[in-house]
C-alpha positions as CSV (number, residue, x, y, z in Angstrom):
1,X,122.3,89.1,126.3
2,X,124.0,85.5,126.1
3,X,126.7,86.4,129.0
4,X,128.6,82.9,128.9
5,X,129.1,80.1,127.1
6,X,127.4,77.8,129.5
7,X,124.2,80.0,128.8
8,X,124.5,79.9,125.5
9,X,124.6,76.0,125.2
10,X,121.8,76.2,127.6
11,X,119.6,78.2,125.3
12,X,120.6,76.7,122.2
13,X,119.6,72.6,124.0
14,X,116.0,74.4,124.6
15,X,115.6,76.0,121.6
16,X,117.1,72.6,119.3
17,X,114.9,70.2,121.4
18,X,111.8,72.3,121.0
19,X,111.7,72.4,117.1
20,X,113.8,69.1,117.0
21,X,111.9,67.2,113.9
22,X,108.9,69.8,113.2
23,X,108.8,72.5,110.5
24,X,108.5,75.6,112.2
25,X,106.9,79.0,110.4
26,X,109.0,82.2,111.7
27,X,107.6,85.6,112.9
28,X,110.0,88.5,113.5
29,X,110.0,92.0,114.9
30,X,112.1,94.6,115.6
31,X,113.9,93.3,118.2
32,X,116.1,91.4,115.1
33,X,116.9,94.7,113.2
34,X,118.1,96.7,116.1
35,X,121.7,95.1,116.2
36,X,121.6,96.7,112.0
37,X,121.0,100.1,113.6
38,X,117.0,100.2,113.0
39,X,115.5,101.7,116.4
40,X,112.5,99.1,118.0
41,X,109.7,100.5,119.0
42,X,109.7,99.0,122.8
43,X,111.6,98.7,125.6
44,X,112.2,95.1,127.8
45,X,108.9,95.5,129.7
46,X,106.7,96.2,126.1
47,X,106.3,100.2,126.8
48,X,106.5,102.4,123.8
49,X,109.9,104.1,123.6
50,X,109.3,108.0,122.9
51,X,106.2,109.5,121.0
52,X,103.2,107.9,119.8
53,X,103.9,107.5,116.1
54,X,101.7,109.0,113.2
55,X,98.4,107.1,113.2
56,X,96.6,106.7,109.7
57,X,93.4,108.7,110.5
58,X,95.7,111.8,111.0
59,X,97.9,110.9,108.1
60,X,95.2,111.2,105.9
61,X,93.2,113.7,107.3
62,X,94.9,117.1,106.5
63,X,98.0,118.0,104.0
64,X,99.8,119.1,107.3
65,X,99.9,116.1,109.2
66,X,101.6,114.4,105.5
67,X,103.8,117.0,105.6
68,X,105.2,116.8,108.3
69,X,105.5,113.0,108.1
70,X,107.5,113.1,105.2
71,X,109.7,116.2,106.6
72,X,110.6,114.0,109.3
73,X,110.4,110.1,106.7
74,X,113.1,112.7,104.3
75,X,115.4,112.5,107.1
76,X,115.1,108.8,108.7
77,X,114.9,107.1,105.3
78,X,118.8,107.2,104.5
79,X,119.8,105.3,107.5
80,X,116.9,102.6,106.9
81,X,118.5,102.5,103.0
82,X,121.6,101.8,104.1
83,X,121.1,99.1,106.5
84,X,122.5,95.4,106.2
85,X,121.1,92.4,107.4
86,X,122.9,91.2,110.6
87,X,124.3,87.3,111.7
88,X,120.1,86.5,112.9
89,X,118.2,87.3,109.1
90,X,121.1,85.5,107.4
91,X,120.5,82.4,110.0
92,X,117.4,82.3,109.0
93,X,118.2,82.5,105.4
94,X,120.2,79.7,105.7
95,X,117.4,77.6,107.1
96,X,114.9,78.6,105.4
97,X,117.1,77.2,101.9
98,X,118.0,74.2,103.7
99,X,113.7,73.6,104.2
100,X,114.7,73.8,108.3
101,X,111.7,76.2,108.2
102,X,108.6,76.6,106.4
103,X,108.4,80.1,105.9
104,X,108.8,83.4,107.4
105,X,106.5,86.5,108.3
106,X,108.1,89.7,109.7
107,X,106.4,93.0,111.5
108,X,109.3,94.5,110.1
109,X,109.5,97.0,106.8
110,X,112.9,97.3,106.6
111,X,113.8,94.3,103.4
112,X,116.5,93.1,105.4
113,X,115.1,89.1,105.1
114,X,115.4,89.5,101.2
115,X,118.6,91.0,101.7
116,X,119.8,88.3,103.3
117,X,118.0,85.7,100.7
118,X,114.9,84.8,101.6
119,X,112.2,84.3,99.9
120,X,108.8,84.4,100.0
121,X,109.0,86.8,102.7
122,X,105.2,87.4,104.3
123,X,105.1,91.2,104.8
124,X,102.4,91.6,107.4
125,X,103.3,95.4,107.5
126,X,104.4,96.3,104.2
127,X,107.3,97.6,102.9
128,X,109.3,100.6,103.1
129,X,110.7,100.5,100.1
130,X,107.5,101.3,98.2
131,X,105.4,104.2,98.1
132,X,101.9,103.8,97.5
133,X,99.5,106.9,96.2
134,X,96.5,106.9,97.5
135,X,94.9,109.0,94.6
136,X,95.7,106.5,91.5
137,X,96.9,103.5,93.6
138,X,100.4,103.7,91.6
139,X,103.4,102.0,93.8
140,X,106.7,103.4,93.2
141,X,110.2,103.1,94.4
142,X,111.1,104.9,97.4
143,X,115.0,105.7,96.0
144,X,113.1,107.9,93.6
145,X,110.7,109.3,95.8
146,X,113.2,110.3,98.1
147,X,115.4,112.0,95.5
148,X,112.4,114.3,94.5
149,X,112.2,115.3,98.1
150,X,115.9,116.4,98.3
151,X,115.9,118.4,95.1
152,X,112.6,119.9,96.1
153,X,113.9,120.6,99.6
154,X,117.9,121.8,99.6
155,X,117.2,123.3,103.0
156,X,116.8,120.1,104.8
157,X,120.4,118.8,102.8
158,X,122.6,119.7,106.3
159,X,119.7,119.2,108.9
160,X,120.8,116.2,111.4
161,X,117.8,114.3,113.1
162,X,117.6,111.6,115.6
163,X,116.8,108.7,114.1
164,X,113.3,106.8,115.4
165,X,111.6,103.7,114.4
166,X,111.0,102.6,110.7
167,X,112.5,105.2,108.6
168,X,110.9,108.3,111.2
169,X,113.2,110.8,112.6
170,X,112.6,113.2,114.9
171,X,112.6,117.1,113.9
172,X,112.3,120.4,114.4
173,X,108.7,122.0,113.5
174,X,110.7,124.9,111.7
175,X,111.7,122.8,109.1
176,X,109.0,121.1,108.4
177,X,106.4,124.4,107.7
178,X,109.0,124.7,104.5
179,X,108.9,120.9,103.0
180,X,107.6,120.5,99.8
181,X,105.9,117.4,99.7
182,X,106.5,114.8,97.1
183,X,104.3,114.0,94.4
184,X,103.2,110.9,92.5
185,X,105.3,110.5,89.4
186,X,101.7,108.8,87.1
187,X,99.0,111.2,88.4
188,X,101.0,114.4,90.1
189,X,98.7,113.7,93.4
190,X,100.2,114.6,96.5
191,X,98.4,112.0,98.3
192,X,101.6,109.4,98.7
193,X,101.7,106.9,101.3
194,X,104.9,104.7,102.8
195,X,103.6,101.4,101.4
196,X,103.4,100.3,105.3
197,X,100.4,100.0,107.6
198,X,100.1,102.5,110.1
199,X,99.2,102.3,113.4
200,X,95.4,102.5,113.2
201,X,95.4,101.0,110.2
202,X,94.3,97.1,109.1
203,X,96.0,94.5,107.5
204,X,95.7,93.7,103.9
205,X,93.4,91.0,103.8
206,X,95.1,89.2,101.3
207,X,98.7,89.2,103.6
208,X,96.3,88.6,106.7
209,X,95.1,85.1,104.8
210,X,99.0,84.2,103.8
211,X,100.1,84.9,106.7
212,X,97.3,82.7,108.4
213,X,98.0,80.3,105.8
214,X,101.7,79.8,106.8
215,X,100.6,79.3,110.6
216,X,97.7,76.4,109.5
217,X,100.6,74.7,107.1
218,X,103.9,74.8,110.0
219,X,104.0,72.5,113.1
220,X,105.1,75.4,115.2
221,X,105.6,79.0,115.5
222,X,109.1,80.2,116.0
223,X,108.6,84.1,117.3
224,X,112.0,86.3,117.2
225,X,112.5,89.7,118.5
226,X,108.5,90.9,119.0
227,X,106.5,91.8,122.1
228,X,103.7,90.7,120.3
229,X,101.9,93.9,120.8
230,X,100.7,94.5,117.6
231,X,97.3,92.5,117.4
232,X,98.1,91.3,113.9
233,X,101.1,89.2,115.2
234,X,99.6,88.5,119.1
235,X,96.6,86.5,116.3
236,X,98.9,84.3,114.6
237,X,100.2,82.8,118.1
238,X,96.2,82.6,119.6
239,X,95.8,80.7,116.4
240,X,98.7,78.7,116.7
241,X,97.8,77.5,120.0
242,X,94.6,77.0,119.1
243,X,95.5,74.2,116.5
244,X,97.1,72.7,119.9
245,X,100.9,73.8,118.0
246,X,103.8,75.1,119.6
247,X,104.6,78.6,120.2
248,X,108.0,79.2,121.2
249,X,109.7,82.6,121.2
250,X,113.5,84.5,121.6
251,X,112.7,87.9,122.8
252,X,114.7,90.0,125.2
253,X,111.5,91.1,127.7
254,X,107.6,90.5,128.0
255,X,105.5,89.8,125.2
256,X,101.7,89.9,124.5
257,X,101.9,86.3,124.3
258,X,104.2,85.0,127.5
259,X,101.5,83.2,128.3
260,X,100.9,81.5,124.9
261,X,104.3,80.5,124.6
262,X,105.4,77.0,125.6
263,X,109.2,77.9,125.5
264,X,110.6,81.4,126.0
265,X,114.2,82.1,125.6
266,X,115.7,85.7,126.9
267,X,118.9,86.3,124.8
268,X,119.8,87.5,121.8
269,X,118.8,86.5,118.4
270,X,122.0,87.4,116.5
271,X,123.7,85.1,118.6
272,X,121.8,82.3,119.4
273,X,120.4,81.6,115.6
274,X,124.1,81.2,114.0
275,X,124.3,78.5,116.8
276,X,121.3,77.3,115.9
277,X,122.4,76.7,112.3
278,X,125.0,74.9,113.2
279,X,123.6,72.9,115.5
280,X,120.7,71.9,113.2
C-alpha cells in the first residue's frame, strides 16, 4: 500500500514520467476489483489462493460437474451483481474520455469499466453478465438466468457461502445434489455456459485479434492489478516488447512479466490512478 505521502509523490513522478507524451493501451486484472469486494485469484507472490477453479473440459463433460457449478455460480453471483466500480476504473474512465489512453483490455468479467463509463472495453475473458448456451448458441441475460435458479431452487434462498473469485462461491456438496439447473429460455437446453472463458479454455479469436490490435495501435502498455499469469495477458506484454514499446505495470507482487516490464510500481491502483488524473 502507498504508506506516505512522500511515496505516493514518488510513485506517481515514475508513473507520470513514464507515459509522459505517449498514448498508452491499458490491461487490468483482478487486483483493481478487489478494493469493490470481488475476491482475486492470487496472492503477492502469484500463487493461486484456494482451489483450483472449474476447468472447461470438466464443465462440459458430465451434467454433474454443471451442476454443481451453478449451485455454487447461484450463490456468488449476487455479490458480483451488486458491485460498484471503485476510485481506479473511474480514473481510468476519466482518461480514457479525455483521449489520455487509447483503449482498455481487462482479464476481468465483472462490467465494472462500463460501469464506470468506458467504452469500448476489450473483454479478453468475457463477461459475466451473459450466459451463453452451448446447444443453440442463444446469449441471454444473467439477471434472468439467475432468477430462474432461485425459483427453481427455494432451498438454497437462506444458504450463506463464502464468496470466491468471479461470481464462484464455495459450498456444501449437500446442497448442490438438489439444484435444479437452469435452462435456456430459446431452446429449453440445459447446456448454459457463464459467457466467460474458463480456465482451459481459448480466447475468442476475434477478442484475441482486438485485443492485439489495441497493443500494435498504443505506444505503451499500462498493466494494473495482474500477475500476468494467464497466457492471454503475459502475450500482449511479449508483444509489446517485441515492437521495442514500453511495458510498465502497478501491481502489488510478482508478475509473469517482471522481467518484461521497464517500470514497475508496487502500490495501490485505487490510489495512485486518481493522482494520476490529476496530475495528467
Amino acid at each position: 500500500m502507498l504508506d506516505t505521502l512522500e511515496h505516493q509523490e514518488d510513485h506517481l513522478d515514475t508513473l507520470h514520467r513514464a507515459m509522459a507524451g505517449r498514448r498508452f493501451v491499458v490491461l487490468t486484472g483482478a487486483g483493481i476489483s478487489t478494493s469493490s469486494g470481488i475476491p482475486d485469484y492470487r496472492d503477492s507472490e502469484g500463487v493461486r489462493r484456494g482451489k483450483a477453479p472449474m476447468m472447461y473440459q470438466e464443465f462440459l463433460a458430465t451434467p454433474e460437474a454443471r451442476r454443481r457449478y451453478w449451485a455454487r455460480a447461484m450463490l456468488g453471483w449476487p455479490k458480483v451483481r451488486i458491485a460498484q466500480p471503485n476510485k481506479a476504473h473511474r480514473a481510468l474512465a476519466t482518461l480514457q474520455q479525455r483521449e489520455q489512453i487509447s483503449g482498455l483490455i481487462t482479464q476481468n468479467v465483472d462490467t465494472l469499466h462500463d460501469q464506470a463509463g468506458s467504452h469500448d472495453v476489450i473483454e479478453l475473458h468475457g463477461s459475466l453478465h451473459r450466459v451463453l448456451c452451448l446447444d443453440c448458441q442463444l446469449r441471454s441475460a444473467r439477471d434472468g438466468i439467475q432468477r430462474q435458479m432461485e425459483v427453481d431452487n427455494p432451498h438454497m434462498a437462506q444458504v450463506h457461502a463464502v464468496q470466491a473469485p468471479d461470481g464462484d462461491s464455495l459450498l456444501d456438496t449437500a446442497f448442490e445434489q438438489r439444484f435444479q439447473m437452469p435452462r435456456c429460455p430459446h431452446c429449453n437446453g440445459e447446456r448454459l455456459k457463464p459467457d466467460v472463458v474458463f480456465f482451459g479454455e481459448n480466447v475468442a479469436p476475434a477478442t484475441a485479434l482486438k485485443a492485439m490490435t489495441a497493443i500494435d495501435h498504443a505506444e505503451g502498455l499500462l498493466v494494473v492489478g495482474s500477475s500476468l499469469m494467464a497466457y492471454s495477458a503475459f502475450r500482449l506484454c511479449k508483444a509489446m516488447v517485441e515492437q521495442g514499446k514500453p511495458v510498465i505495470a502497478i501491481n502489488l507482487g510478482k508478475t509473469r512479466g517482471d522481467e518484461l516490464l521497464q517500470v514497475k510500481i508496487q502500490a495501490s491502483c485505487e490510489q495512485l490512478l486518481p493522482l494520476l488524473v490529476e496530475r495528467m
